[in-house]
C-alpha positions in Angstrom: 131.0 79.2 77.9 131.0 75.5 79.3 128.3 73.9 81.2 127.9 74.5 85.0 127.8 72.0 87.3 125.1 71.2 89.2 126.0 71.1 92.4 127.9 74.7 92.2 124.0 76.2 91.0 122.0 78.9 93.4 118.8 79.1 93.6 117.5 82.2 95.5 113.8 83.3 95.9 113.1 86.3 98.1 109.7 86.4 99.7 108.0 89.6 101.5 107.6 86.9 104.6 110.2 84.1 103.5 113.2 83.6 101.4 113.7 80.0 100.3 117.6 79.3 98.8 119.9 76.3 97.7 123.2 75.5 97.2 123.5 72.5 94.9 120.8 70.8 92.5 120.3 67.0 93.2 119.5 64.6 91.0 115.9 64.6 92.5 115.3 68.7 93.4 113.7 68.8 96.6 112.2 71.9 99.0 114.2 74.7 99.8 117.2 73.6 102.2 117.7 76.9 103.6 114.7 79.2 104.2 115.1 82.5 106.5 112.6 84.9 107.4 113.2 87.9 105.1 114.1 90.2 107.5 117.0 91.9 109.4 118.1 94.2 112.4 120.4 97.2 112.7 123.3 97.0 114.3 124.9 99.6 116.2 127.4 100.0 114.1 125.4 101.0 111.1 125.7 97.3 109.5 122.9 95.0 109.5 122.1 91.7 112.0 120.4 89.0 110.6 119.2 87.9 114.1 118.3 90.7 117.5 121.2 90.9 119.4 120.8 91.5 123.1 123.2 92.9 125.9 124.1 90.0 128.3 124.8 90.5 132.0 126.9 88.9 133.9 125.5 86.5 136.6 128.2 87.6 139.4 126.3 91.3 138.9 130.1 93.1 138.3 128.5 96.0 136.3 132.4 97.2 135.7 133.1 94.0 133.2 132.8 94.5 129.4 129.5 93.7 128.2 128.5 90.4 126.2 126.0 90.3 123.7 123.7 87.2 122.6 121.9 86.5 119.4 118.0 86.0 119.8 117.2 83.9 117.0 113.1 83.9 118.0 112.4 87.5 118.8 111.5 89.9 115.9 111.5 93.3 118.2 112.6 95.6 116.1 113.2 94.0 112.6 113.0 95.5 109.1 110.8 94.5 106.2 112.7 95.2 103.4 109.3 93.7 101.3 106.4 94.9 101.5 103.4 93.2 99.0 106.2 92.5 97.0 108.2 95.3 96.7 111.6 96.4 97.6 110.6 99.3 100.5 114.3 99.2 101.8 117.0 98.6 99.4 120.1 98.7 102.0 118.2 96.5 104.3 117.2 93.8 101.1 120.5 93.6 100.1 121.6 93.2 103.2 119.6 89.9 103.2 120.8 88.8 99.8 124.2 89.0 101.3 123.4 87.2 104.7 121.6 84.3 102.2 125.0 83.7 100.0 127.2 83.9 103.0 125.3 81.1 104.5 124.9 78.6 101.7 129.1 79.8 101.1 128.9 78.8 97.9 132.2 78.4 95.7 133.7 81.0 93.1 132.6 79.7 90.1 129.0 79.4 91.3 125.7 80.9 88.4 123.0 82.0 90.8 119.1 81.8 89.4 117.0 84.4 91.3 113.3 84.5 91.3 111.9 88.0 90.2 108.7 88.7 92.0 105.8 90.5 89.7 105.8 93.8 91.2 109.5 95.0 90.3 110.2 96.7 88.0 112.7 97.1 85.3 114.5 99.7 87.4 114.9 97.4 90.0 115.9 94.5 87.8 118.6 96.0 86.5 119.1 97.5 90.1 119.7 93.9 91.0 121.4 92.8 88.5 124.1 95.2 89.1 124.2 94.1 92.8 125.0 90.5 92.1 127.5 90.9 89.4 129.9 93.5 91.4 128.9 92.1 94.9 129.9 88.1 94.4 131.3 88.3 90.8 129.5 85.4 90.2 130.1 84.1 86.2 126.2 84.0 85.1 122.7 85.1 86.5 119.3 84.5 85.2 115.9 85.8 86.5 112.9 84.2 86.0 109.4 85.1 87.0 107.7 83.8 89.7 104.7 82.6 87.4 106.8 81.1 84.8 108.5 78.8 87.6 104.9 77.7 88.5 104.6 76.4 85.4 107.9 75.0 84.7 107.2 72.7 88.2 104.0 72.0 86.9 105.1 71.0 83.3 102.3 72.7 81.5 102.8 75.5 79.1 99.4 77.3 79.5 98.1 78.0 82.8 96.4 80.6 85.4 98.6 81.0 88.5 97.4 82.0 91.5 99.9 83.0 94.0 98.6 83.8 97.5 101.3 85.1 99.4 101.7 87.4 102.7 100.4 90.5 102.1 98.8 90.3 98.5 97.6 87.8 95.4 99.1 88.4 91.9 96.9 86.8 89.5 98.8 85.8 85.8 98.1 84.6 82.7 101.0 82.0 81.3 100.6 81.0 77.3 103.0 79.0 76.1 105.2 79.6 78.7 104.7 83.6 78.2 103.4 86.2 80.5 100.5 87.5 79.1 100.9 91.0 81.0 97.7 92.8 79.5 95.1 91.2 82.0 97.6 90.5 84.9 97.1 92.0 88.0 99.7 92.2 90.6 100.0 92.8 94.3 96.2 92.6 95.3 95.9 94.2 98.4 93.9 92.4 101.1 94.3 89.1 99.8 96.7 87.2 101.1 97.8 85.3 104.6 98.1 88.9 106.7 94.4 89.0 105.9 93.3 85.8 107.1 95.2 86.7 110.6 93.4 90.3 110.3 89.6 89.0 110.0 91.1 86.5 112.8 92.3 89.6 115.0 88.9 91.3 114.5 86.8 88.5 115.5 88.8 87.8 118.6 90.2 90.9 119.8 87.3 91.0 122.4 88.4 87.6 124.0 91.4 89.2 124.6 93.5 88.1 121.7 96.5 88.8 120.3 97.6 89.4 116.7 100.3 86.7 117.6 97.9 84.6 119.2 95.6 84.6 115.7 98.8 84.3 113.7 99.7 80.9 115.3 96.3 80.5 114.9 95.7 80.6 111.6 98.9 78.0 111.5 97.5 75.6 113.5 95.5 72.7 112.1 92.2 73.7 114.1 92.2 77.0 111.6 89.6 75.6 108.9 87.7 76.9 105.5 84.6 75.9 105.4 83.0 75.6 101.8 80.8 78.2 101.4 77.2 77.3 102.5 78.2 75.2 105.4 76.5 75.9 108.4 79.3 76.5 111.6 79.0 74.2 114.4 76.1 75.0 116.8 74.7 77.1 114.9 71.6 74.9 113.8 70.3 74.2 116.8 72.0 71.2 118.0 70.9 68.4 120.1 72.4 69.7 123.8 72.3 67.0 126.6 69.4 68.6 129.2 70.6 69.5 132.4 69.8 67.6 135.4 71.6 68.9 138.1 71.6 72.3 138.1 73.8 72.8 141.1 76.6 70.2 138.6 76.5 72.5 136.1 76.8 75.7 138.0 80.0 74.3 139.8 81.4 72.1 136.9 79.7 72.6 133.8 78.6 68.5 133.3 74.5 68.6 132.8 74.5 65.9 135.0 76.1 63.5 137.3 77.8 59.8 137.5 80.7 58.6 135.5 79.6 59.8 132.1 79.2 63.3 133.6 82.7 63.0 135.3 84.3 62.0 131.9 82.8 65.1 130.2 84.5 66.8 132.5 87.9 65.1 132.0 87.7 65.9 128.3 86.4 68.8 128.3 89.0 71.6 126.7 91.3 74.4 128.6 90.8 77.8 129.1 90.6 80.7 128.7 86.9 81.3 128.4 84.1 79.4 129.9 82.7 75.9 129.6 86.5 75.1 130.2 88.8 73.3 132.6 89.7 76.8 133.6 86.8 78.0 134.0 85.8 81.7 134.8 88.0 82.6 137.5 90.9 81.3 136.5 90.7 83.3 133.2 90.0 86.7 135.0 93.1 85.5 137.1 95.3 85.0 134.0 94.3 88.4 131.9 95.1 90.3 135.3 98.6 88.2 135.1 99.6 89.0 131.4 103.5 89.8 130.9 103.4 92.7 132.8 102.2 91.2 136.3 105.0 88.5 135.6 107.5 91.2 135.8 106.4 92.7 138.3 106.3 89.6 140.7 109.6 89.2 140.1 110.7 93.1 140.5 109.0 92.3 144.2 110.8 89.1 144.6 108.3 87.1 144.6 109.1 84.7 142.0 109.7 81.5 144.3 106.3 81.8 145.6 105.0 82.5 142.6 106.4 79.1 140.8 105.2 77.2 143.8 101.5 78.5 143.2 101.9 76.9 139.3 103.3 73.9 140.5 100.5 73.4 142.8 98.0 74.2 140.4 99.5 71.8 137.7 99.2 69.0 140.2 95.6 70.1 140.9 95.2 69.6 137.9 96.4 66.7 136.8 94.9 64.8 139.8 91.7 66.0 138.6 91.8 64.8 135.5 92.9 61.4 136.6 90.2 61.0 139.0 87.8 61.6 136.4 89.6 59.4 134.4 89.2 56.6 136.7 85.6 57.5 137.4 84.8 57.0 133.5 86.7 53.9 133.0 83.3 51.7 133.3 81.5 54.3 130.7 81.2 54.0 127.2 84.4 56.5 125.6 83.0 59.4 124.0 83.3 59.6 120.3 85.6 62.0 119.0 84.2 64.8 116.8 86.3 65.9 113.5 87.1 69.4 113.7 84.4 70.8 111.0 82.4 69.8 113.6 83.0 70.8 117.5 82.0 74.1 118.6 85.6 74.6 120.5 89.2 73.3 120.4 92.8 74.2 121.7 95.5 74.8 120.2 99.0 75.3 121.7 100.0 78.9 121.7 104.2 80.0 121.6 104.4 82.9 124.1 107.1 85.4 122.6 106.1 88.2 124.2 106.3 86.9 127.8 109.5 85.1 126.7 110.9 88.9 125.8 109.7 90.1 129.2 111.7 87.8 130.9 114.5 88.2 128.9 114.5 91.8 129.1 114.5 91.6 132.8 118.0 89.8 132.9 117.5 87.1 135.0 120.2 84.3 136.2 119.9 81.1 134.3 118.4 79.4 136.9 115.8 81.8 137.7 115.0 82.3 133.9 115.0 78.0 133.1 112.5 78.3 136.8 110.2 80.8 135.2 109.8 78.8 132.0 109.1 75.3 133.3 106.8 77.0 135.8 105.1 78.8 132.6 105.2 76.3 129.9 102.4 74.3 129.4 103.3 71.8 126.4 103.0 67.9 126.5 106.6 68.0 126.6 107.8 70.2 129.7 110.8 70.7 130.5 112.6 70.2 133.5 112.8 72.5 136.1 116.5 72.5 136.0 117.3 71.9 132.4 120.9 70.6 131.2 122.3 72.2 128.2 123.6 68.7 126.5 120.7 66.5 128.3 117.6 68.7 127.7 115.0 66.9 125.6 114.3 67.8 122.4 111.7 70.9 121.4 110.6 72.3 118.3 109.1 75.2 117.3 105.7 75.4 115.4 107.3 75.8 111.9 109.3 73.0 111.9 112.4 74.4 113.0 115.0 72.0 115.1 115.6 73.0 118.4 119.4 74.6 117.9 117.7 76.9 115.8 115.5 78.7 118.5 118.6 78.4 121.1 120.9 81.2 121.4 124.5 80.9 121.0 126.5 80.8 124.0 128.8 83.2 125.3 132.1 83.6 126.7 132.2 80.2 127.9 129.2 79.9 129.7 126.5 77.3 129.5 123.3 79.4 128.5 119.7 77.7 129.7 117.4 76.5 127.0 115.0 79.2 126.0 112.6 77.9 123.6 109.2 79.9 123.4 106.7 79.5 126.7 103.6 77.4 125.0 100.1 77.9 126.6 96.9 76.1 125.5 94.3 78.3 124.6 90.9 77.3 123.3 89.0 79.0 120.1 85.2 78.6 119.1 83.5 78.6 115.8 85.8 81.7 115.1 88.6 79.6 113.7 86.3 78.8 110.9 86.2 82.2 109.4 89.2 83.6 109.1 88.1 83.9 104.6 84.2 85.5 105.3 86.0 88.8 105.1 85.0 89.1 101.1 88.8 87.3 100.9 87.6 84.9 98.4 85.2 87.1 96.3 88.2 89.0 95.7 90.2 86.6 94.7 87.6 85.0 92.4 86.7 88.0 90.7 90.4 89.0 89.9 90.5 84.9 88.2 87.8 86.3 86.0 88.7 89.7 85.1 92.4 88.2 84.3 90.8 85.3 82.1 88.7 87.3 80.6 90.7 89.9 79.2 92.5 87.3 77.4 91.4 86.2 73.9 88.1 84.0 74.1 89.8 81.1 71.9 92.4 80.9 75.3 89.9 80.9 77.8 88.5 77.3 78.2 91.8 76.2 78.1 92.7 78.9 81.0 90.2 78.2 83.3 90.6 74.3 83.1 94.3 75.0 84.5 94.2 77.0 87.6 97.4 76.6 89.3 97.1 78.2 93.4 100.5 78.4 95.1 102.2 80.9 97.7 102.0 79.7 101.7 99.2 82.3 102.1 97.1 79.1 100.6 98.2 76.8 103.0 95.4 77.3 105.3 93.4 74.2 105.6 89.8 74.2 103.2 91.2 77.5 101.3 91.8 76.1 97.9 88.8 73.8 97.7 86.0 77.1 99.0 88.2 79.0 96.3 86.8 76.5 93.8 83.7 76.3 95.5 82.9 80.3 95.5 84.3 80.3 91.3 82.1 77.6 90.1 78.9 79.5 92.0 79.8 82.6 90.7 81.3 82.0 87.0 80.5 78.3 86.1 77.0 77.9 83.9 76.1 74.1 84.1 74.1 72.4 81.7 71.1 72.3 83.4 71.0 76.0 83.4 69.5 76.0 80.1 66.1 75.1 81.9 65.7 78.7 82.9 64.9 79.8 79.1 62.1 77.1 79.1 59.8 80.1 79.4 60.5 81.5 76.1 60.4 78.0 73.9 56.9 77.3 71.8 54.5 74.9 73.7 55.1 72.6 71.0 59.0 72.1 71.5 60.6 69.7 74.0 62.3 70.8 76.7 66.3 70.5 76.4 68.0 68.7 78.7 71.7 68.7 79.3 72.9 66.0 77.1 71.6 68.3 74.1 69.5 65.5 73.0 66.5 67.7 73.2 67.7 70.8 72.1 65.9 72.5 69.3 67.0 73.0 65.7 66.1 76.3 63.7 62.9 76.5 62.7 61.4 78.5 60.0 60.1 82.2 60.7 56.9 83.3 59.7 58.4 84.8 56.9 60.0 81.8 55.6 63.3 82.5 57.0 66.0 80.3 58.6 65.7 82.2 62.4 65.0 80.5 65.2 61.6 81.0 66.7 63.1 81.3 70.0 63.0 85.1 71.6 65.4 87.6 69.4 66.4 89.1 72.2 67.6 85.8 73.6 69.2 84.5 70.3 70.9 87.8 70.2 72.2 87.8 73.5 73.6 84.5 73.0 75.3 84.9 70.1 76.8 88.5 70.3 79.7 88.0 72.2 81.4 86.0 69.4 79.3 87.4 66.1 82.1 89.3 64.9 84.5 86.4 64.9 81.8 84.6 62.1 82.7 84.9 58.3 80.3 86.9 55.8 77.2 85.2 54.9 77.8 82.7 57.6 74.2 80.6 58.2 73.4 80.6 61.8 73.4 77.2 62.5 77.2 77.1 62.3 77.4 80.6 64.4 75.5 79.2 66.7 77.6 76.3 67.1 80.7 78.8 67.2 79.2 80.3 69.5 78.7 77.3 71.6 82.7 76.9 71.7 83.4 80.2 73.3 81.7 81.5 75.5 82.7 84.3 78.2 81.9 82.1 80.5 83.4 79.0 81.4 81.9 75.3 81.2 83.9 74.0 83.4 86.9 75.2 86.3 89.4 72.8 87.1 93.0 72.7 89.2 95.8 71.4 87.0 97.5 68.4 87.5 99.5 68.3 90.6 102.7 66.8 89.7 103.6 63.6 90.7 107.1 62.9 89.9 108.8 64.6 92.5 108.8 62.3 96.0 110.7 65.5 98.2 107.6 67.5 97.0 104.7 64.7 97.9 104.3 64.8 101.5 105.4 69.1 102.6 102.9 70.0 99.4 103.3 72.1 96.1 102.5 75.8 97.7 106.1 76.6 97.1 106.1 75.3 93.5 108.0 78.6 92.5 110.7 77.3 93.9 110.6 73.7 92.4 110.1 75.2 89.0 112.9 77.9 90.0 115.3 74.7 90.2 114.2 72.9 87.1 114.6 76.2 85.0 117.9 76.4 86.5 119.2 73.0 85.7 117.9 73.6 81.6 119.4 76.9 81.4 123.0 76.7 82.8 123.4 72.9 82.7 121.5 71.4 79.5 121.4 74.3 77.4 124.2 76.1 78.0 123.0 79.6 76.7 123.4 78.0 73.5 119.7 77.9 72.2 118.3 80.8 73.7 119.6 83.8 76.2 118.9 82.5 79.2 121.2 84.1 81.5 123.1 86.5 81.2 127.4 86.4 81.9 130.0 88.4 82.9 130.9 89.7 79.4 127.7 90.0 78.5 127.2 92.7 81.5 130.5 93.8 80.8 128.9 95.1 77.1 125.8 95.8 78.4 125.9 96.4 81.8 122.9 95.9 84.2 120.3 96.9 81.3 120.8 94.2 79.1 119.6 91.8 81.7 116.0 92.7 80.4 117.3 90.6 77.1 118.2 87.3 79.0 115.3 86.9 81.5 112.7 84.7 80.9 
C-alpha cells in the first residue's frame, strides 16, 4: 500500500476525563485541536447526546405549541462516564463518543486513524476496538500505540520511566528501548491522580461550606499550590501581626488601626465568604441562607425585581467603598504585594453551574434570565444588564474555551440571551496549599521505586535519571517539583551519607569524604587476608545485593567496585529533557505529551514508513485475514 497523506491522518486519544483528536498532521504537530470532555447523555430516543438537551418554553406561555429543545453545552446533569481509571465501564456509551469525535473532525474516506490505547485494556478490548473502527468508518489502516510509548516518542528518548497522572489513577511504566517492560508496571493506581487532589480539597473545606465544584475550580486555579515538602504554610510560624490600636476599628472593620494606611488595608483586603473579609460575617451568613435554592424561591414569590435591586445596591456600596479608601491611601506608601507561597488568604473566581441550572430549570423569559445573571455575576467583566446577542462582550470560560462554545444554540428563530456560568469570588486560606498531604505523593513515589526496582539492576541508573511525569492530573502548580523533592528524601543516598559508617572505621583511618579521596583501601586481616577491616556485617551488607553477578575467584576489590555501579538505590533522580523543538508545545506545556508523541508515531508509521519495515498498523486486508485479533501483531 502507498503512503498516506498527512493531512488525511487521525489522531484520537480517549481520556477517562478528556479526549484530545486531530484531523491533519502539520508540518510542525501542535496540541490537540479538538478536545471534548469524554462523556455523553441519553437521549430519549435510545441514541446518545453529546451535549444535555433541555425542553424550551415558549415566552408567549402557549403551553399547546410543540416543544423546542436547546443544547446545554456547560451542564453535565446527568452524563455518562464511559471511563472509569481507565477502563471502558460502558461500551455503547464509549463508542458512542468515538463516533461523535470522527463526525466532528469529518474526516475524508481515505483517512488511517492512530488511536492511543490506554494501559488498562486489555486484549479483549483491543481487539473489541479494533473491530469497531474497521466496520464502523471503514477506514483503510489503524494502528494503536501505548500511551507510554508515545511519551517517549515526544520525548525522543528510548529508555525512560513515565509517569502518567491522570483523573482518577497513575500508571507507572517502564520503557527500554522503546519496549514496555510489563513485569514491574503498575497500572491504574487508585487514589492518585487529579480526582484526589479535589477530594483532600473537599475534605478540608467541606466545613466552610464548600462544594466539590467549588474545590474542583479550585484546584484549577493558580492560587491551588504544592508546597515542597518541609515548607512551613503561611502563618503558621508565628508571624509578625500589626498590634491593634483601636479596638473599636477592628471590631467594626478589621484594620488594627486607623488613618490612611489602615483605610488602604481595608481597600485591599480580599472578599468573602469568611471573616477578615470585605464581606465580612454577616454578609456570609446572608449568602449560605441564599444558596440556589432561596434564589428560586424569590422568584417563585415574584420577587425577583426587588431582589436585583438589593444587588445592585450593594455592588455600588461597594464599589464606593473601595474608592473612598482608595482615595484615603493615595498619600500612603502602596503595600507590597505578597507571592502566593506566601499570604495566608486569596480569591479566586468561582463559575456557578449549579445556580446557573436553577435558573435554567426554572424557565425564565430571556430578559428575566440575562436580569438574574448580571445581578449575580461578579467577574471583572460584567455583563450588561440587557445583553445583545451580536454586541455582547466577549467571556470565557475557565478552561480556555471561546465564548460560542459555552452558548447554546438558538432555536426556532429566536435570539437566545448569553448564558455563560455566574462567577463569584470566593476566598481560600492556607487550605489551597494541601491539596497533595493526603499520602498522594508517598504513593506515587513508592510505586517509582517498586517499578524501577523490579527491573534489572544494570537498567536502573539509567531509569531513574529519566523520569518522564505527564497526564493533566500533574498540572497543578509545585506538583512535579514536591514529587522530586519527596523521591530524593526517600530513595536518593548522597555522598555525604557515607559519614554515618564513620563509627565502624579504625581510629587510625581517615574519614571519607564524598569526593572518594579519603576512602579506604583493603587492608590486610589479622590473618593475612585481603578483607577489609571494616565491620563484616557492613562489607556484607554492601556488597550482597550484586555478589552473585561477580565471576569465580573474583578479588574484592573489583566486586567492590562492581558493586559501587549498581546499587538498589539510586545516586542520583533526574527529569528527562523536556523537548525543545516543538514551539506549539512551549508555552501550553508537555503534560499531554501522549498526544505529541501519538502524532509523531503517526507521521513514521503511515507516512515515512509505510508498513514497509515493520507492522505498524494494521489494513483492511490484513483484518480481512485476520480479523480483529491480529491487531495484537501490528501494535506497537
Amino acid at each position: 500500500m502507498g503512503a498516506f497523506k498527512e493531512e488525511n491522518l487521525i489522531v484520537i486519544a480517549p481520556g477517562s476525563a478528556t479526549t484530545l483528536a486531530v484531523a491533519g498532521l502539520a508540518e510542525s504537530l501542535a496540541p490537540a485541536k479538538l478536545r471534548v470532555k469524554s462523556r455523553m447523555f441519553p437521549a430519549e430516543n435510545g441514541e446518545w447526546e453529546p451535549f444535555k438537551v433541555r425542553r424550551k418554553t415558549a415566552d408567549n406561555g402557549q403551553s399547546e405549541q410543540e416543544p423546542t429543545y436547546e443544547e446545554d453545552v456547560i451542564s453535565e446533569e446527568g452524563a455518562v462516564w464511559p471511563m472509569v481509571e481507565g477502563r471502558i465501564v460502558n461500551w455503547p456509551c464509549f463508542f458512542a463518543l468515538i463516533t461523535h469525535v470522527y463526525n466532528t473532525l469529518n474526516p475524508p474516506f481515505h483517512t488511517p486513524i492512530l488511536l492511543v490505547a490506554q494501559p488498562a485494556w486489555t486484549n479483549r478490548d483491543i481487539e473489541r476496538i479494533t473491530q469497531f473502527f474497521f466496520e464502523k468508518f471503514k477506514i483503510p489502516a489503524f494502528a494503536l500505540v501505548d500511551s507510554a510509548t508515545a511519551a517517549c516518542w515526544a520525548y525522543g528518548t528510548n529508555t525512560a520511566t513515565i509517569v502518567d497522572i491522570g483523573w482518577q489513577k497513575a500508571d507507572v511504566t517502564v520503557i527500554y528501548d522503546y519496549a514496555v517492560q510489563s513485569a514491574g508496571r503498575l497500572i491504574a493506581i487508585a487514589n492518585c491522580g487529579g480526582e484526589a487532589f479535589t477530594e483532600r480539597l473537599l475534605e478540608l473545606l467541606k466545613p466552610r461550606g464548600f462544594t466539590r465544584e467549588m474545590c474542583e475550580q479550585l484546584k484549577r486555579s493558580p492560587i491551588c499550590e504544592v508546597l515542597p515538602p518541609g515548607t512551613p504554610l503561611p502563618g503558621s510560624s508565628a508571624p509578625d501581626q500589626e498590634p491593634i490600636t483601636n479596638p473599636a476599628a477592628a471590631a467594626s472593620t478589621g484594620a488594627s488601626g486607623s488613618g490612611p494606611a489602615a483605610a488602604a488595608a481595608i481597600g485591599n483586603g480580599p472578599r468573602g465568604p469568611g471573616p477578615d473579609t470585605e464581606v465580612g460575617e454577616e454578609q456570609k451568613d446572608e449568602e449560605d441562607n441564599e444558596g440556589v435554592l432561596d434564589v428560586a424561591s424569590i422568584v417563585a414569590g415574584g420577587k425577583m425585581n426587588e431582589y436585583l435591586a438589593k444587588k445592585e445596591k450593594e455592588k455600588a456600596e461597594r464599589l464606593a467603598a473601595k474608592k473612598k479608601g482608595g482615595d484615603a491611601a493615595a498619600t500612603a506608601a502602596k503595600p507590597v504585594r505578597l507571592p502566593n507561597a506566601k499570604r495566608d488568604r486569596a480569591t479566586f473566581m468561582y463559575e456557578d453551574h449549579a445556580l446557573l441550572d436553577s435558573l435554567k430549570n426554572m424557565n425564565l423569559s430571556g430578559k428575566m434570565m440575562a436580569d438574574a445573571q448580571a445581578a449575580l455575576d461578579e467577574g471583572p467583566n460584567k455583563r450588561q444588564k440587557t445583553p445583545d446577542a451580536t454586541t455582547d462582550g466577549d467571556h470565557s470560560a475557565a478552561n480556555g474555551e471561546p465564548s460560542s462554545a459555552i452558548e447554546p444554540n438558538g432555536v426556532s428563530g429566536h435570539s437566545a440571551p448569553r448564558t455563560g456560568p455566574i462567577r463569584r469570588e470566593i476566598e481560600v486560606g492556607v487550605e489551597r496549599f494541601q491539596a497533595a498531604t493526603g499520602g498522594v505523593l508517598d504513593r506515587i513515589a513508592d510505586a517509582i521505586h517498586r517499578t524501577i526496582s523490579a527491573e534489572m539492576v544494570q537498567q536502573r541508573s539509567q531509569l531513574w535519571d529519566s523520569l518522564v511525569v505527564v497526564g493533566n492530573g500533574a498540572k497543578l502548580r509545585g506538583f512535579k517539583e514536591a514529587l522530586m523533592s519527596t523521591l530524593q528524601s526517600k530513595y536518593l543516598i548522597s555522598p555525604s551519607s557515607a559519614t554515618i559508617f564513620t563509627s565502624e572505621l579504625p581510629s587510625h583511618m581517615t574519614t571519607p569524604t564524598g569526593t572518594g579521596a579519603n576512602t579506604p583501601q583493603p587492608q590486610l586481616g589479622l590473618h593475612g587476608g585481603g578483607s577489609s577491616s571494616v565491620n563484616p556485617l557492613l562489607l556484607a551488607a554492601t556488597t550482597a545485593q550484586t555478589q552473585h553477578l561477580a565471576p569465580p575467584h573474583m578479588p574484592s576489590s573489583q566486586m567492590q567496585h562492581t558493586q559501587s555501579s549498581h546499587q538498589q538505590t539510586p545516586h542520583s533522580i533526574k527529569f528527562a529533557k523536556v523537548p525543545d523543538y516543538f514551539p506549539e508545545w512551549k508555552d501550553v506545556g508537555y503534560d499531554e505529551a501522549g498526544f505529541l508523541g501519538a502524532q509523531v508515531a503517526a507521521k513514521v508509521l503511515f507516512v515515512v514508513d509505510t508498513n514497509q519495515n515493520q507492522k505498524g498498523y494494521m489494513t483492511r486486508s490484513d483484518y480481512n485475514e485476520q480479523g480483529p485479533s491480529g491487531i495484537h501483531d501490528f501494535s506497537l
